[in-house]
PAFIRO-323727 format. One record per residue (C-alpha): x, y, z. Coordinates in steps of 0.001 Angstrom, whole numbers, plus 500000, padded with zeros to 6 digits. Example, Ala and Ser with C-alpha at 12.3 -4.5 7.8 and 13.67 -1.06 7.14 Angstrom:
512300495500507800513670498940507140
END
This chain:
734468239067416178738014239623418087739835236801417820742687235470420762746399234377419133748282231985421065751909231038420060753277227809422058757434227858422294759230225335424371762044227911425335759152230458426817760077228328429903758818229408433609759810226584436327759006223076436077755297222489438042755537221771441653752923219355442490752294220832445828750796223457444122747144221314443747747135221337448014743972221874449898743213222826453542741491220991456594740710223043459603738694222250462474735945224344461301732652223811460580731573220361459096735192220412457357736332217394459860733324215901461407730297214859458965733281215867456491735986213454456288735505211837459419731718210431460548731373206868462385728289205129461702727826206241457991726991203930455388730670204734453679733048205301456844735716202705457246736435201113460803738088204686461525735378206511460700736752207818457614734464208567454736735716206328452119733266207819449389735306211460450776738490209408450597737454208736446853736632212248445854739932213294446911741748211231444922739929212242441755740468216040442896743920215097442251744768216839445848748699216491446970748748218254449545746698218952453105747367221972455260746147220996459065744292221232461617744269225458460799743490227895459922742048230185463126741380227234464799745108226325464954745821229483467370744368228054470432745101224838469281746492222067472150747950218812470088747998216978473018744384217221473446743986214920470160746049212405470752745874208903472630742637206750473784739774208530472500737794208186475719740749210181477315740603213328475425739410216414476461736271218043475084737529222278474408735888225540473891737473226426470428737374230003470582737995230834466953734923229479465756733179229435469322732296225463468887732855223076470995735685220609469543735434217089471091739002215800470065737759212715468115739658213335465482742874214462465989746968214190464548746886210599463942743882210249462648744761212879460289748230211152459358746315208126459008743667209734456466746001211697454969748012208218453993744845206488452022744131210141450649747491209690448907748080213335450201751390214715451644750590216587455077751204219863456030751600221065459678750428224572461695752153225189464885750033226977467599752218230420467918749022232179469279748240230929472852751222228521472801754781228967471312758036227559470998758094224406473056754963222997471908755938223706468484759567222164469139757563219019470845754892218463468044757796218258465908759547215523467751756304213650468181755707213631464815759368213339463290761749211384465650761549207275465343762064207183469285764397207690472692762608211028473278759454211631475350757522213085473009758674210415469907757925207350472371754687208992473512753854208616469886754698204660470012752671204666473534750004206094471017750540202941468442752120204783466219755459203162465657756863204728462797757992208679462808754796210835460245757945212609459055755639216191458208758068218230455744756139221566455786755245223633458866753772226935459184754875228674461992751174229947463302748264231210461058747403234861460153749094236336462978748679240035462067744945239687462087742806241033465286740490238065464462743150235935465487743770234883469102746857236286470474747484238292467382750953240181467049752537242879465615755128242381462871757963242553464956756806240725467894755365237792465501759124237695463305760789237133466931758457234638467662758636233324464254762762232939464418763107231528467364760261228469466820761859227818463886765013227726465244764210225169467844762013222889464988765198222812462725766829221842466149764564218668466379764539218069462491767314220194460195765297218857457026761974220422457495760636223348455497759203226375457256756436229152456143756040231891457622752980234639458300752809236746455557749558239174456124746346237887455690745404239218452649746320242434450543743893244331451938745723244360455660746829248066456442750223246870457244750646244990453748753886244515452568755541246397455476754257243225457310755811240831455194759221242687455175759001243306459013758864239241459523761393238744456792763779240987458317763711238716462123763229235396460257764584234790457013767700232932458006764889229953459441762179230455457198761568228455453175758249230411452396756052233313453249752418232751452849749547234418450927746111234126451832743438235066449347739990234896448731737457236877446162733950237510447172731674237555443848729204239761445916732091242447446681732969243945443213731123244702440312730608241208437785733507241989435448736042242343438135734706239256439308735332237158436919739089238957436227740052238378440081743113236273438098744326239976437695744476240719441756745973237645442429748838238141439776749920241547441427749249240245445108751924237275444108753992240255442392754086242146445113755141239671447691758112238774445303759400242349445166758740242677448972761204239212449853763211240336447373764430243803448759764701241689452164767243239735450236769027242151448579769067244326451915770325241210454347772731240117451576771308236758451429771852234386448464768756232583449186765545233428447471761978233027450058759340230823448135756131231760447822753086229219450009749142230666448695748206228429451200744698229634451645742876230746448332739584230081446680736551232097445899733992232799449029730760234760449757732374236294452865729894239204453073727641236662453987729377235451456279727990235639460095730914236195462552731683233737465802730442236760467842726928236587466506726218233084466963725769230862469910728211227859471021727836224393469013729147221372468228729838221015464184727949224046462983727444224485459389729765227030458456730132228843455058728874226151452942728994228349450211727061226746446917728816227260443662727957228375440142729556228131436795731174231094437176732601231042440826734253227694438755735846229771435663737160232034438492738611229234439927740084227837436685741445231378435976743231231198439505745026228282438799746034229621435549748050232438437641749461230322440242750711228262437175752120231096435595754147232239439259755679228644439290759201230257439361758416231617443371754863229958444202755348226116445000752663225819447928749317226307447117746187225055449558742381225803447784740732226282451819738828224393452152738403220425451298735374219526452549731905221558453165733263225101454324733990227213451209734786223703449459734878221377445646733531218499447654730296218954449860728321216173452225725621215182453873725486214027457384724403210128457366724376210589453402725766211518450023728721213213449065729132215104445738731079218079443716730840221210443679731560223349440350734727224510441597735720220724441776736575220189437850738890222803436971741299222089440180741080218033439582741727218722435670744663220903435961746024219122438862745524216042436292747302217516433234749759220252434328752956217938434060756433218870433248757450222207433245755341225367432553755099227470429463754350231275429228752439231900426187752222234625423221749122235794423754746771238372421833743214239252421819740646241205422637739921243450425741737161244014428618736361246625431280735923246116434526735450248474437559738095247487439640741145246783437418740263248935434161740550247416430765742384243614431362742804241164428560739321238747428048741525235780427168743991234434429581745942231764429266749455229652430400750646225954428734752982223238430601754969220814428702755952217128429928759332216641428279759221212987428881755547212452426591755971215444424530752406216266425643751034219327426197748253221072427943746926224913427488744606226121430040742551229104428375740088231298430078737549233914428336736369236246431415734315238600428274731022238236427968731304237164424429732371234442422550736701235013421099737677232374418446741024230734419444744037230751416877746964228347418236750186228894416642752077225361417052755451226512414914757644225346417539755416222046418013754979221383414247753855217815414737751428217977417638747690218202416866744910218766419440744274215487420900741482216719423549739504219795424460737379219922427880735279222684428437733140224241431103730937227456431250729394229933433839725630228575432220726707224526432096729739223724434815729917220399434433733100219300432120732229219067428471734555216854425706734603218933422756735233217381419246738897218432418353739187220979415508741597223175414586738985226125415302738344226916418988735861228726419841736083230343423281732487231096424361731544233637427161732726232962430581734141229994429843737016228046431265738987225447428720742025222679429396743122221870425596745208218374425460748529218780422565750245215402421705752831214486418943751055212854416233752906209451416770751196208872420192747988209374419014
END
């Protein structure tokens, strides 16, 4: 039996872990929004409407971050439209999803969620239908205290205190046909540039992502992202990623080693905003914002085209298994390991579509398999992260040839001396698990939590100093110095 070698060292330093890497996403879409985290008249929903046994679920996710209202949905998106007396607002044709969109829930309703979710809210500016102004003016509404139109239509609203939204992404997936009013790269980095220019004029201390393409598969790839780059990296923080792995798409083993896509597609961005850089002689490095990911069965998917107009349809409420979770685990274990560039990440989406927390209309909510790994390295990655020594054992897969079986990446919390390993076997059989603790001579194993493809639900393993890794299996071991314990 191969067996995996992991050395810990506190100088194999990376970056220090960005919380706002455990975001999520909430788009109009689907049951995301209503029957999701906002339903009057159930059992749970507060006087808002807000689904308090939702609410709860999100805190134990361990969720920091919410990227809103889209998504698609955000190119044809009027903020007006949800804002003010509820009676007042407009019922719209939302023609990303073709549903009708009634406006009941809207920006302060999602400022005021976002504020018992304990979540930190992140902002999509309409730069498909719309552009510059109404980006510039949802800005002001949101971030000025008052003496403006837009900031006292806000207080007309009851809202007397500025949301003061940090993170903005100038429009959503603009290079995609899919999209309404799609662009090309240079038209979008114009666009791009000037919106941010005016939003910095409104608020100098917000932080702006732009479009990168929507997903490595684009033809433009990487010319796209240095295209935008080139027009708008004087106004822009971040260029997005967007993501997702389809378990019906590639053969089983490439599957379960998507970890290995997503490590070059984060690579590859780097090197693109670098040459930008280097060309433009900037001193300021682009951050990286994966602020769409997660795994999805998008062959199944059944396009707006094909279906008929509705209010709240069920969209992709995809149903997870054991291994769509080690997938997931093995995800976070790369966006861990980019912490140096990637310090935005948003799993799409929260609730119902594609989702770790799923609900019934009128009834219960619940988790999802893909729920425990996020909430359990969003729980223990603290500190600053660690890139390990690692050996072991190989496997073949179609797509990506021979890749390691065992992956793996460790933070360290300076301030408890803890520290947590997150290990993945993607082989289909069991690896025994040697740690090396040299430079960590008096920390001992304090807890080891477990989940495979055949049981998902978290398993507390008696601590030992063998591990045993066994197939398909995801695994967050807990390191503390013996005098804590």
């Amino acid at each position: 039996m191969a067996v995996a070698q992991l050395t810990l060292d506190p100088a194999f330093r990376i970056a220090p872990v960005d919380p706002r890497l455990f975001g999520s996403f909430v788009e109009h879409m689907g049951r995301c929004v209503y029957t999701g985290i906002f339903e009057p008249g159930h059992p749970e929903a507060d006087d808002d409407g807000l689904r308090t046994d939702v609410l709860d679920l999100v805190r134990e996710l361990g969720v920091t971050t919410v990227r809103y209202p889209g998504g698609n949905f955000v190119s044809n998106y009027r903020w007006e439209d949800g804002v003010g007396p509820r009676g007042d607002r407009p019922r719209r044709l939302d023609l990303a999803w073709r549903s009708l969109e009634s406006n009941a829930f809207g920006l302060n309703e999602f400022m005021r969620w976002s504020k018992l979710a304990g979540v930190e809210p992140m902002m999509a500016v309409n730069l498909g239908t719309r552009g510059v102004e109404a980006a510039a003016e949802l800005v002001e509404y949101c971030n000025l205290a008052d003496g403006t139109a837009a900031a006292d239509l806000r207080r007309k609203h009851g809202v007397a205190q500025p949301h003061d939204v940090r993170m903005w992404c100038l429009g959503n997936e603009m290079d995609g046909p899919w999209q309404i009013g799609s662009l090309t790269a240079d038209e979008y980095g114009r666009l791009a540039a000037r919106a941010g220019h005016a939003m910095r004029r409104v608020d100098p201390s917000i932080e702006l992502i732009a479009c990168g393409s929507s997903n490595s598969g684009m033809p433009t790839f990487a010319a796209w992202e240095a295209t935008v780059l080139e027009h708008a990296y004087d106004q822009v923080d971040y260029i997005s990623l967007h993501t997702y792995y389809d378990p019906e798409k590639f053969d089983e083993a490439s599957f379960r080693a998507s970890a290995v896509d997503l490590d070059g597609f984060i690579d590859d961005v780097v090197a693109t905003a670098d040459h930008v850089r280097a060309k433009k002689r900037h001193s300021k490095r682009i951050k990286l914002s994966l602020d769409e990911w997660n795994v999805w069965y998008q062959s199944r998917f059944t396009e707006p085209e094909d279906r008929g107009i509705e209010e709240t349809p069920a969209l992709i409420e995809d149903d997870y298994n054991g291994t769509d979770a080690v997938v997931v685990g093995n995800l976070l274990i790369s966006m861990l390991r980019h912490a140096d560039r990637l310090s935005l990440g948003c799993q799409a989406q929260l609730v119902n579509v594609i989702a770790p927390i799923r609900t019934e209309a009128g009834g219960r909510a619940w988790r999802q398999t893909i729920f425990h790994p996020f909430a359990r390295t969003a729980r223990l990655a603290r500190g600053t992260v660690l890139r390990p020594a690692l050996t072991g054992p190989s496997m073949s897969t179609g797509r990506f040839g021979d890749v390691p079986a065992v992956d793996a990446v460790a933070t360290h919390d300076e301030q408890t001396g803890e520290v947590s390993v997150f290990v993945v076997n993607r082989g289909t059989e069991p690896v025994p698990l040697s740690l090396d603790l040299r430079a960590f001579p008096k920390h001992r194993l304090r807890e080891h939590v477990s989940l495979t493809a055949d049981r998902p639900e978290p398993v507390t393993r008696q601590p030992t100093e063998e591990i045993l890794l066994p197939p398909v299996s995801w695994h967050a071991l807990c390191l503390a110095p013996e005098e804590s314990m």
